[in-house]
MIDOSE-1310 file (N, C-alpha, C; in nm, 2 decimals, decimal comma, always signed):
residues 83
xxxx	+0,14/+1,51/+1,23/+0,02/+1,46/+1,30/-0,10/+1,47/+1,20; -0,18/+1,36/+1,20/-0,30/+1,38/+1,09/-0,43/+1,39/+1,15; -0,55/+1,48/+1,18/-0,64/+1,48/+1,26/-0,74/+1,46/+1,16; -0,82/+1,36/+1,17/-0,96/+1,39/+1,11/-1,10/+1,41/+1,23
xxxx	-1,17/+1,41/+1,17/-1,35/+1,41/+1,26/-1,43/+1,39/+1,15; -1,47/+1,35/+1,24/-1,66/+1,27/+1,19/-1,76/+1,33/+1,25; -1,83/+1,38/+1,08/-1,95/+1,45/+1,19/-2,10/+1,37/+1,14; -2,13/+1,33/+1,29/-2,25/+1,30/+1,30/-2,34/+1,36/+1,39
xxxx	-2,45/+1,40/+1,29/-2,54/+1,47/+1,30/-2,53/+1,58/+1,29; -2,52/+1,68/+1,41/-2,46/+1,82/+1,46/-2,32/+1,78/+1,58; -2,28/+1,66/+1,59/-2,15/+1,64/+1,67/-2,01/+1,64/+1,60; -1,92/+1,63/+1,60/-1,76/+1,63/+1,51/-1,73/+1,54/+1,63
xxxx	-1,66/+1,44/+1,58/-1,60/+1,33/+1,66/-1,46/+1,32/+1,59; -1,38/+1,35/+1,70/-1,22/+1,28/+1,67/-1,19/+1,16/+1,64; -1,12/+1,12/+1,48/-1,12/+0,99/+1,40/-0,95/+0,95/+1,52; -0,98/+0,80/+1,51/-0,80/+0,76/+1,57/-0,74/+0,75/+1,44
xxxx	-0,58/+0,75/+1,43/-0,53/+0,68/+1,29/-0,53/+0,55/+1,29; -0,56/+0,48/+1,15/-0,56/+0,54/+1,02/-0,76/+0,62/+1,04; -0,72/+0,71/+0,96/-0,87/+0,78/+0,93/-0,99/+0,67/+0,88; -1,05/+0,61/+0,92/-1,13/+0,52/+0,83/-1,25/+0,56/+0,75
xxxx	-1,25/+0,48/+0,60/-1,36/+0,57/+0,58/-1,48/+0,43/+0,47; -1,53/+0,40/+0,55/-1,63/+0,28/+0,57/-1,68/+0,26/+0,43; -1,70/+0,39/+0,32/-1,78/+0,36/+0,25/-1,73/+0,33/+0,13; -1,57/+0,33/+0,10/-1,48/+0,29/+0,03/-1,41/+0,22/+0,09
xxxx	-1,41/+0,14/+0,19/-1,34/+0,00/+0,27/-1,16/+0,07/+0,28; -1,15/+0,20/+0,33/-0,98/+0,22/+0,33/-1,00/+0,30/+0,41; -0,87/+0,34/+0,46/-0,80/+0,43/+0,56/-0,70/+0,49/+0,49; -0,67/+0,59/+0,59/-0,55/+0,74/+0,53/-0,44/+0,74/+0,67
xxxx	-0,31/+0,69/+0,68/-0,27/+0,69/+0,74/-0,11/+0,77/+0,73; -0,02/+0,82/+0,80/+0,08/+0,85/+0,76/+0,21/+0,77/+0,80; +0,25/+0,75/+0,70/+0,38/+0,69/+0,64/+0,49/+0,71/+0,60; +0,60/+0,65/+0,66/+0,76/+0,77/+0,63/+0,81/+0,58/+0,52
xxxx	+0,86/+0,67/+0,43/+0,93/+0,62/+0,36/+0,97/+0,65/+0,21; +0,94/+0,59/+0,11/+1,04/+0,57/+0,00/+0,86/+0,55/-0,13; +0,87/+0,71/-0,20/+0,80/+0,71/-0,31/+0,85/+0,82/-0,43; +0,86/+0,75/-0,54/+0,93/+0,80/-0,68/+1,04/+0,87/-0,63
xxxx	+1,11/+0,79/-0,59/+1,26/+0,83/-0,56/+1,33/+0,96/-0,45; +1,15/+0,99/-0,39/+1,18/+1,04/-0,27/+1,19/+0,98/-0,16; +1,24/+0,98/+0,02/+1,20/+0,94/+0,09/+1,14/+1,07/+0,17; +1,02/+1,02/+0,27/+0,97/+1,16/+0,29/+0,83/+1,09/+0,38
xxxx	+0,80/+1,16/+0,44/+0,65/+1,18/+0,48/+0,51/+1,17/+0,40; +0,43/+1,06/+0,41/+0,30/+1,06/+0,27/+0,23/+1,04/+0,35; +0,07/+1,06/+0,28/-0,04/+0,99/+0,32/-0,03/+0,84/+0,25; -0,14/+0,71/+0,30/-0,09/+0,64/+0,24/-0,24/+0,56/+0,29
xxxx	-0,29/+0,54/+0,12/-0,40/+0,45/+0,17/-0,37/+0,31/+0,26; -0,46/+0,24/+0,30/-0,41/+0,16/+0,40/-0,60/+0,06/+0,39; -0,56/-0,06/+0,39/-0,67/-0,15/+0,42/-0,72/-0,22/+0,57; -0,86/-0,26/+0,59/-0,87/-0,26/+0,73/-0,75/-0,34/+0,83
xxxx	-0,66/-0,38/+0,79/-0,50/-0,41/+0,90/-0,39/-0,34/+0,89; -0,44/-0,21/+0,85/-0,36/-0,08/+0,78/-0,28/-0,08/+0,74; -0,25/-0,19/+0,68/-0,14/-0,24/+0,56/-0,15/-0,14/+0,46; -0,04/-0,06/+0,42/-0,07/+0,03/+0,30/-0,10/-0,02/+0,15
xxxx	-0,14/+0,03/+0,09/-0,20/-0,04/-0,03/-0,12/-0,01/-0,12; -0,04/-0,13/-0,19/+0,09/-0,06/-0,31/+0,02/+0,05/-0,43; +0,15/+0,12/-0,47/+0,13/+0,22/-0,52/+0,16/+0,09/-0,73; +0,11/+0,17/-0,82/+0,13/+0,08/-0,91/+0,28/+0,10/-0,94
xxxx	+0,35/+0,14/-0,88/+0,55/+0,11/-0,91/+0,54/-0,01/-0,79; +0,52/-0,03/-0,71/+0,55/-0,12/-0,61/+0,47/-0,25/-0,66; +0,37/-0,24/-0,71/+0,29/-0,34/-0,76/+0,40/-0,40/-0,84; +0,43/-0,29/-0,96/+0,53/-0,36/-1,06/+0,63/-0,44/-1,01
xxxx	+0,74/-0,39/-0,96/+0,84/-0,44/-0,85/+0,79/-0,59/-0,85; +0,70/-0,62/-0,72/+0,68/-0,69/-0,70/+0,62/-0,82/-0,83; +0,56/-0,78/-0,91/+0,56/-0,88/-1,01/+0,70/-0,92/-1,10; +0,79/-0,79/-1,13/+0,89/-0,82/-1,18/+1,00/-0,93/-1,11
xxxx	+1,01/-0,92/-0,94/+1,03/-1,03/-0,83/+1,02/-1,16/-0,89; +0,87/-1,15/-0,84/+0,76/-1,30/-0,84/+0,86/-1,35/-0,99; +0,83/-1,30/-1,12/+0,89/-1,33/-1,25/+1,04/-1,39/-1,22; +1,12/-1,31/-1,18/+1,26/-1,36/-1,14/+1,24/-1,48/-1,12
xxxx	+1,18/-1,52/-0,99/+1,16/-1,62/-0,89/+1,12/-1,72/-0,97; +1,01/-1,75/-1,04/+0,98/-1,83/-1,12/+1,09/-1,88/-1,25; +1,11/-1,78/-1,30/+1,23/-1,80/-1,41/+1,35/-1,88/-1,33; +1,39/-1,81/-1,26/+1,51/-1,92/-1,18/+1,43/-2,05/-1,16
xxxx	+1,32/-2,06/-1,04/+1,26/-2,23/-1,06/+1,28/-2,25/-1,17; +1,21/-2,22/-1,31/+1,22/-2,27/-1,40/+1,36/-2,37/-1,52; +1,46/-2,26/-1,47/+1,60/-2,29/-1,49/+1,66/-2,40/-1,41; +1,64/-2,40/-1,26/+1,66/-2,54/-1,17/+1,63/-2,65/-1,23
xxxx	+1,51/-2,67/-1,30/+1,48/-2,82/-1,40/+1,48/-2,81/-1,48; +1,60/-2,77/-1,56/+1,68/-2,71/-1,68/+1,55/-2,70/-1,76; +1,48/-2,60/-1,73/+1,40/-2,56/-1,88/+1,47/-2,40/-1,94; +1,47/-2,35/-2,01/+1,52/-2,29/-2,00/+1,37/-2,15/-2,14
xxx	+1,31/-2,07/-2,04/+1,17/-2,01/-2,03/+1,24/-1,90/-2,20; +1,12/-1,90/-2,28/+1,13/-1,81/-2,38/+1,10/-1,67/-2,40; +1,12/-1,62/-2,45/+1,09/-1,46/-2,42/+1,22/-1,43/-2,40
């Protein structure tokens, strides 16, 4: 369970999840799954539709994808891409 509070003024106010934190536009929420080859329980930044925010291996992934993807299009109209 993740509890934050906000304190305003002299009050502490119970945050809901994700924890928001206004002045960096993100949230901290908790997330079960799959990081550097563990799976497990994390905090996980998260944007205002608390979509988590890829980690730079996931980022890669996903560009090395997109590349696939394209390279194959590319091959369907017989070009055949350099590199």
């Amino acid at each position: 369970m993740l509890r934050g509070y906000r304190l305003d003024a002299t009050e502490l106010h119970k945050m809901d999840e994700p924890l928001w934190f206004p002045g960096v536009g993100l949230g901290l929420r908790i997330w079960q799954g799959r990081y550097e080859e563990h799976d497990n329980t994390w905090l996980r930044w998260v944007d205002v539709d608390s979509t988590p925010i890829r980690t730079g291996q996931e980022r890669a992934e996903a560009e090395r994808q997109r590349a696939d993807r394209l390279v194959e299009q590319l091959r369907q109209l017989d070009v055949e891409p350099a590199g």
